[in-house]
DODRENBA-68806 format. One record per residue (C-alpha): x, y, z. Coordinates in steps of 0.2 Angstrom, whole numbers, plus 5000, padded with zeros to 4 digits. Layout:
BEGIN
<node u="X" v="Y" w="Z"/>
...
END
This chain:
BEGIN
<node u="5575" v="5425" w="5691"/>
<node u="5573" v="5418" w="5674"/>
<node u="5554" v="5419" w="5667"/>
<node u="5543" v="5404" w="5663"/>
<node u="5531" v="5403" w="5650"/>
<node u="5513" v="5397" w="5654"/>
<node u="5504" v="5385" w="5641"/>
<node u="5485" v="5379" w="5640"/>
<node u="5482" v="5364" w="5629"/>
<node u="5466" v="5354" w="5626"/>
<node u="5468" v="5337" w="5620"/>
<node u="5450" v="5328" w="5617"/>
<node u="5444" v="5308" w="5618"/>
<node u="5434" v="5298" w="5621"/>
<node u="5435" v="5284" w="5635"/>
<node u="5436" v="5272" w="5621"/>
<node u="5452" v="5280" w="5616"/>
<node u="5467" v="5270" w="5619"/>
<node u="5487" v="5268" w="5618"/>
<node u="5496" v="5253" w="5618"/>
<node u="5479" v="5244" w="5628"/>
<node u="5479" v="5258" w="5641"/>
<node u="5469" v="5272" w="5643"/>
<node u="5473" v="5285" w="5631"/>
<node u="5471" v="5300" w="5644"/>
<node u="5482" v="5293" w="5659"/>
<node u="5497" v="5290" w="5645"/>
<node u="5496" v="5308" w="5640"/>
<node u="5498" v="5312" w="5659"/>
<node u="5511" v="5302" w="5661"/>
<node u="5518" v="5306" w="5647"/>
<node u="5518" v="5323" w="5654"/>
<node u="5522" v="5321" w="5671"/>
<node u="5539" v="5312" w="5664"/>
<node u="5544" v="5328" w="5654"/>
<node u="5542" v="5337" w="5672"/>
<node u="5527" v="5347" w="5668"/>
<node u="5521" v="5356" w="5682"/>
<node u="5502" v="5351" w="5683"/>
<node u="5491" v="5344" w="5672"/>
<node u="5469" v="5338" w="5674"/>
<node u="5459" v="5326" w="5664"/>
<node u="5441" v="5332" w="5665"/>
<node u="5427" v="5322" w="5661"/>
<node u="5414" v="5332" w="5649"/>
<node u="5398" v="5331" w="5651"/>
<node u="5392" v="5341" w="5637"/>
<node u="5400" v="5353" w="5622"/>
<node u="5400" v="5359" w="5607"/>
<node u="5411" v="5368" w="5592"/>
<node u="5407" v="5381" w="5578"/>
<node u="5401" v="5370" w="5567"/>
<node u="5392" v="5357" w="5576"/>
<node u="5375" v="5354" w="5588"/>
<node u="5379" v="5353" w="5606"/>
<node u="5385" v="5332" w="5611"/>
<node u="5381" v="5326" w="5627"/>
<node u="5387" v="5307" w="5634"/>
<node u="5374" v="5295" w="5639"/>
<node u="5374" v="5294" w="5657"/>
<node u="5367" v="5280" w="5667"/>
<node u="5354" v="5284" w="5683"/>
<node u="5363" v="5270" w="5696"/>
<node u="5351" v="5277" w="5708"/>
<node u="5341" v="5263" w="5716"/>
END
């Protein structure tokens, strides 16, 4: 049974971010869905950070009412 190789990638952007006037993060899963990847999520962040900068957060909106 031949072995397969397991690969974690994280791709980061902004809802702004865009290819061709779509969104930039359903045309990198489609993308990958057409070269027959086996599974792939787009998470939205709330919060993070990297080594050299302060935690970001998004500005969220309250719709409660």
């Amino acid at each position: 049974m031949p072995t397969r190789m397991a690969v974690q990638v994280t791709i980061s952007s902004t809802e702004s971010d865009q290819w061709h006037h779509r969104p930039l993060h359903i045309e990198i899963l489609n993308s990958l869905r057409r070269e027959n990847v086996a599974g792939a999520p787009a998470l939205h962040t709330v919060a993070g950070f990297t080594r050299r900068q302060r935690v970001q957060t998004t500005r969220l909106v309250e719709a409660g009412g």
